[in-house]
N, C-alpha and C positions, 0 to 999 in steps of 0.2 A: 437482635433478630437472627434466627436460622439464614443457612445459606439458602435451604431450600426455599423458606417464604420469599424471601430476597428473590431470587431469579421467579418464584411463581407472580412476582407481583409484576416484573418488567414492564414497560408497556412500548411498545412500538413507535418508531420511528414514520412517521409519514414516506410516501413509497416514492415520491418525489425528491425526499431531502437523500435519500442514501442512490438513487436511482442514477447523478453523477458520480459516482466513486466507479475507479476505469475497475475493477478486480475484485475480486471474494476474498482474496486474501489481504488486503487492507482493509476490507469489513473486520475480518476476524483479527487483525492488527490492534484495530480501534474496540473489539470486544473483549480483547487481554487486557490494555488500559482500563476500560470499564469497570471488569469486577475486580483489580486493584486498587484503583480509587475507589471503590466503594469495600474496601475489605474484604472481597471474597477471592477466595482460592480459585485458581485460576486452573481448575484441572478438564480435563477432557470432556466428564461429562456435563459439568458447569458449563464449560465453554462452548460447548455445543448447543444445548438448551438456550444459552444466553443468545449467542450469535442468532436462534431459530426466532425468539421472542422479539430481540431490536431490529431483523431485519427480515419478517418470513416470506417477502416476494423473491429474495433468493435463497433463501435455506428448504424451502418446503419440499417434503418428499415427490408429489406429483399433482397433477390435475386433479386426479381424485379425491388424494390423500392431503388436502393442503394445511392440515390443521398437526400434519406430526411433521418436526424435521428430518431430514435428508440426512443420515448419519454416513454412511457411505461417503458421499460427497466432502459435506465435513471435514472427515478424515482424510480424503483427498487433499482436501483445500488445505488443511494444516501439515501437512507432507513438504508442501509447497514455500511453505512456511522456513523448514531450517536452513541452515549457514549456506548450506552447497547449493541451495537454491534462491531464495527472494534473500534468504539473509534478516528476515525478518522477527523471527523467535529460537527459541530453544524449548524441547522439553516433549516428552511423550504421554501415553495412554497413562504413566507410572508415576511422572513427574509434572508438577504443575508447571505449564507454559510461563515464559516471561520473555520478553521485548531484549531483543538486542538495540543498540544505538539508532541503526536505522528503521527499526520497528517503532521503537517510541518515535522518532518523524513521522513518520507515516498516520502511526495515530492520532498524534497531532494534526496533520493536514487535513487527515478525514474529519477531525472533529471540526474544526475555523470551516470544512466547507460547509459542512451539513448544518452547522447551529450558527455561524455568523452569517449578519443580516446582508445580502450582496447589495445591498447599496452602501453598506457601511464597509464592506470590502474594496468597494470602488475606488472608496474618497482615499481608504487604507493603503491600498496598492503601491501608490507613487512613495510611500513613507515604510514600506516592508522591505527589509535587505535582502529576506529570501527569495521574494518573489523578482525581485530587482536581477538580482544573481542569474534565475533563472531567465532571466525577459535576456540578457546579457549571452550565457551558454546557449538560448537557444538561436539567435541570430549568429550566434559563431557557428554550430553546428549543419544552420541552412547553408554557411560559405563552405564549409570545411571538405577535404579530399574522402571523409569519412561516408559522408552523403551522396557526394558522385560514386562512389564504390557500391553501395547500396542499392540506387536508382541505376544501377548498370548492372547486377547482381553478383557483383564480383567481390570476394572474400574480403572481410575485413580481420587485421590482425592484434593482437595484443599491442603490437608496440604502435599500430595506428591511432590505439585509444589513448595509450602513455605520451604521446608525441602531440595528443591533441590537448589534451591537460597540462601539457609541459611538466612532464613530471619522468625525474630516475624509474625505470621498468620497475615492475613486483614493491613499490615502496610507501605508495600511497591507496592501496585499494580503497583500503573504507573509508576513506574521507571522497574519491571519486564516486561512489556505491549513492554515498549520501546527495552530493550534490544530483546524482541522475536520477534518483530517486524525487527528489525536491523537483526534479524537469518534468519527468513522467506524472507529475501530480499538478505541472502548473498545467500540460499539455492538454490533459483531460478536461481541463476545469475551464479551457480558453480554447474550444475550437481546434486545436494542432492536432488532432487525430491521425494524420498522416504519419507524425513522427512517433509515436507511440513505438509501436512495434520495434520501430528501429533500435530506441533506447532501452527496450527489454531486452535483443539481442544484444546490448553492452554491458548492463548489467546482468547476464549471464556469464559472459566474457571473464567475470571477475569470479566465479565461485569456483 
């Protein structure tokens, strides 16, 4: 099959199932994975088209226009995407995008949320080490001096984060990146809205 029939044939995701994913750019995370597992080259205009077809209550250009994707946007949203920022892919208008380590979590996550059944999540939950991990990081991070600095608005520092990980400065990022990544996605999916933000100002912290 062409790539073109391939992405013409897409079919949409219910607007419910993608509608908790906290960001667009773990949409488009979970749309890189896509058309690699399905064998398709993963370039900008694929990916753009793709991301509009499995998800178009956020890609769609406007009210009026809701039947063409938001390409502007898009391109935003994949901006957003490299190392210095989410840490999530690599690759340009030139180069076919691909999943760094924390992009492929991420895809991951989106996909167990959207297509596993949450009752079968439930029973899962107590038996998942990641979500375990996270249920763990985030009750530390409700005690932690990280939080009080936050809710007081007062600067948080690199080595507040390295001290809060117990970890040697500048040695561990991407393995920190990953765990807060895995937080920012258990947060979303469980009510913690409050802590969101916070944990996106950490992992910026780190690019």
């Amino acid at each position: 099959m062409k790539e073109k029939d391939f992405i013409n044939g897409i079919e949409s995701f219910k607007y419910e199932k993608y509608s908790i994913v906290s960001s667009r750019e773990k949409l488009l995370a979970f749309t890189i994975q896509f058309l690699v597992d399905n064998g398709i080259s993963s370039t900008f205009n694929n990916l753009c088209i793709a991301a509009f077809k499995l998800f178009p209550e956020k890609f769609y250009f406007s009210e009026d226009f809701k039947e063409y994707p938001h390409i502007e946007m898009l391109n935003r949203t994949l901006l957003h995407l490299r190392p210095k920022e989410r840490n999530y892919a690599i690759g340009n208008s030139k180069i076919p995008y691909t999943l760094t380590d924390v992009g492929r979590e991420i895809a991951y996550q989106v996909k167990n949320d959207m297509i596993t059944d949450k009752v079968t999540n439930k029973v899962k939950q107590v038996m998942d080490p990641h979500k375990n991990e996270s249920i763990k990081l985030l009750s530390k991070l409700k005690n932690s001096g990280i939080l009080v600095k936050y809710d007081n608005g007062l600067g948080i520092s690199d080595f507040d984060l390295f001290d809060f990980f117990k970890v040697t400065p500048y040695t561990q990022e991407a393995r920190i990146k990953v765990k807060l990544s895995k937080l920012e996605q258990y947060c979303s999916g469980n009510k913690e809205d409050k802590y969101i933000k916070l944990i996106e100002i950490l992992i910026k912290m780190l690019d």
